[in-house]
N, C-alpha and C positions, 0 to 999 in steps of 0.2 A: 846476042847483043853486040855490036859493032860499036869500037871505038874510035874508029877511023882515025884521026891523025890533028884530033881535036886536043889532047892531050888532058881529055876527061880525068883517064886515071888519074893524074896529078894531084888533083885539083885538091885544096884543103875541106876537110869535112863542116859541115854546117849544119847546126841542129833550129829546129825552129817549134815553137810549142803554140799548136793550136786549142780554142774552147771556142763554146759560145755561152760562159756562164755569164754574162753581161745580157745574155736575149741578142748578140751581136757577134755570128763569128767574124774570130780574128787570129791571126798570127804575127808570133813575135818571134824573130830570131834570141836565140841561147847562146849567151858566148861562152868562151873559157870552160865550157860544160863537163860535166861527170855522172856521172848515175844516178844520185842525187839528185838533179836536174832532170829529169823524167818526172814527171808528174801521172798519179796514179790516178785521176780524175780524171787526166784532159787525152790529148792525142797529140803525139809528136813528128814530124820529119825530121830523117835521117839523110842528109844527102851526101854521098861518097865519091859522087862525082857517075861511075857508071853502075851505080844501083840507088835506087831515093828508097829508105826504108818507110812504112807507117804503120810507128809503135802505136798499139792501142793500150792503153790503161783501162785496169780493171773495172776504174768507174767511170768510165767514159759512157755517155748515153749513145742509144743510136742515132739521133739527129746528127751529133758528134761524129760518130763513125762516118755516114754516111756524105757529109760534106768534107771531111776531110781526104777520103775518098777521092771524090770532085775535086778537089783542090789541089793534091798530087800531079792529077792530071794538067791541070791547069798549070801549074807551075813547071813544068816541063815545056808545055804548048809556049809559055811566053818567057821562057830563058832566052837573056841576053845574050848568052854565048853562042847560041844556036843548036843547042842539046834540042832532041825531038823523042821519040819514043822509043825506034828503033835503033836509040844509042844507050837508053837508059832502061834495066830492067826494075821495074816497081813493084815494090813485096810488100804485103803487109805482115807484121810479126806482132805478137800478143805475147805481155808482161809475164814474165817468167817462162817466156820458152824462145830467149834472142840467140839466133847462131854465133858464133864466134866472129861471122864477118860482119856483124854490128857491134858484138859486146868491144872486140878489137879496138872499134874509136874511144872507148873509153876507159880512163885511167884504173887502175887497179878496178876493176870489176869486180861484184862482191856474188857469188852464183846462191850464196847463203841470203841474199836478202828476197829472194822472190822464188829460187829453182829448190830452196830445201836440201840446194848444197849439189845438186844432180850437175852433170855435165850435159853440155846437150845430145850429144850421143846417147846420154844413159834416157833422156826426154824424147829421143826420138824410139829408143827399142820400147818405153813406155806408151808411149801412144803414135808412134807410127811417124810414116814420115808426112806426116802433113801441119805440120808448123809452122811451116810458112806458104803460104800464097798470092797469087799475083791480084793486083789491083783491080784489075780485071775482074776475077773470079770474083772477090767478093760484092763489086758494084752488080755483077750479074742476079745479086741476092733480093738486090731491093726492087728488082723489077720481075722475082719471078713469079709465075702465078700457081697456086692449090686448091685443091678441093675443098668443099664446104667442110666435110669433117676434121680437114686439118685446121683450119682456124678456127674453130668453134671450141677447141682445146681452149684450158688455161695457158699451159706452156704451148707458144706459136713458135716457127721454124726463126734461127738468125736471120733478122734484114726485114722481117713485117713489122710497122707500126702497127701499136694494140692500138692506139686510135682510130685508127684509119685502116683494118682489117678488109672490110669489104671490099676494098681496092685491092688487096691481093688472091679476090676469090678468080679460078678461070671464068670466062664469060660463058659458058654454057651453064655454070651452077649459079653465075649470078642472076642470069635470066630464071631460072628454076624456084632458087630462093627468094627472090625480090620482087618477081612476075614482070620485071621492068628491065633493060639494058642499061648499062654504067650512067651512060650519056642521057638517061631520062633521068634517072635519079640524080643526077648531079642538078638538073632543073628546077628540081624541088625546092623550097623553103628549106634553110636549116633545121627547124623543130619537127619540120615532116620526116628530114633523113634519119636523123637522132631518134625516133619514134620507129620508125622501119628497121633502124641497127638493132636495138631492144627488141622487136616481135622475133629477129631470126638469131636471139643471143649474139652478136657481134660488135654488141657495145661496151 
């Protein structure tokens, strides 16, 4: 990541809390913020100038996840300052396992209210180093595709809507299982697709 001479680093940290529990996302800047101020429901940004973290909360839904996401990105694409991607690295970090260079913005940090008291060192020899990942990686989730027998599970992979299942079959098992391609079934009446999701259990 390049800072180039934008004087990024500097910059004061800015926290902003996303939802769409309205039926309407939206983001609201957090001022004055501390820990407390994370909300376990919603999904937050972290901006530090040359990293934008995005905290997910425990209850955060995927629709949530997955616009927030988008939104990252986007908020980058249209900084005023002229921050772009290649100036800013975008992580996302998941509630109770924040590194030091987020927990750091905030005051007295409590590692007992979510880590069970762990340091994140001790959270990384626990489950490895992947705690954090890039933005990137995880928008690669909602578009990736699997085999029939993976989604016909109850528990599906991170990043598939259960609604909407058959959109993450590959297209050779959808043709298999549906006898149709995406784009014809997409043609159908709603109560025809609803009807087809039920015959091959993917509703």
């Amino acid at each position: 990541v390049s800072t180039q001479s934008t004087g990024i680093s500097s910059r004061p940290p800015r926290l902003f809390q996303l939802s769409n529990a309205c039926g309407v996302f939206r983001a609201e800047e957090v001022y004055n913020f501390n820990q407390d101020d994370l909300i376990e429901d919603d999904i937050m940004l972290l901006d530090i100038g040359t990293t934008l973290f995005v905290w997910i909360g425990k209850g955060a839904n995927d629709a949530e996840k997955k616009e927030s996401l988008v939104a990252a990105k986007e908020y980058i694409l249209h900084d005023p300052s002229g921050r772009d991607e290649s100036m800013v690295e975008m992580l996302t970090v998941k509630q109770g396992m924040e590194p030091p260079k987020f927990t750091g913005h905030f005051q007295a940090w409590d590692p007992r209210k979510w880590s069970g008291g762990k340091s994140y060192e001790e959270l990384v020899a626990q489950f490895g180093d992947v705690l954090v990942s890039s933005v990137d990686q995880e928008l690669e989730k909602y578009s990736r595709k699997y085999p029939y027998e993976v989604l016909v599970k109850k528990v599906v992979p991170e990043g598939v809507d259960v609604v909407n299942k058959e959109r993450y079959l590959e297209d050779r098992d959808f043709l298999e299982v549906f006898g149709m391609t995406l784009a014809e079934y997409d043609k159908l009446p709603a109560w025809k697709r609803i009807r087809a999701k039920k015959a091959v259990n993917l509703f």
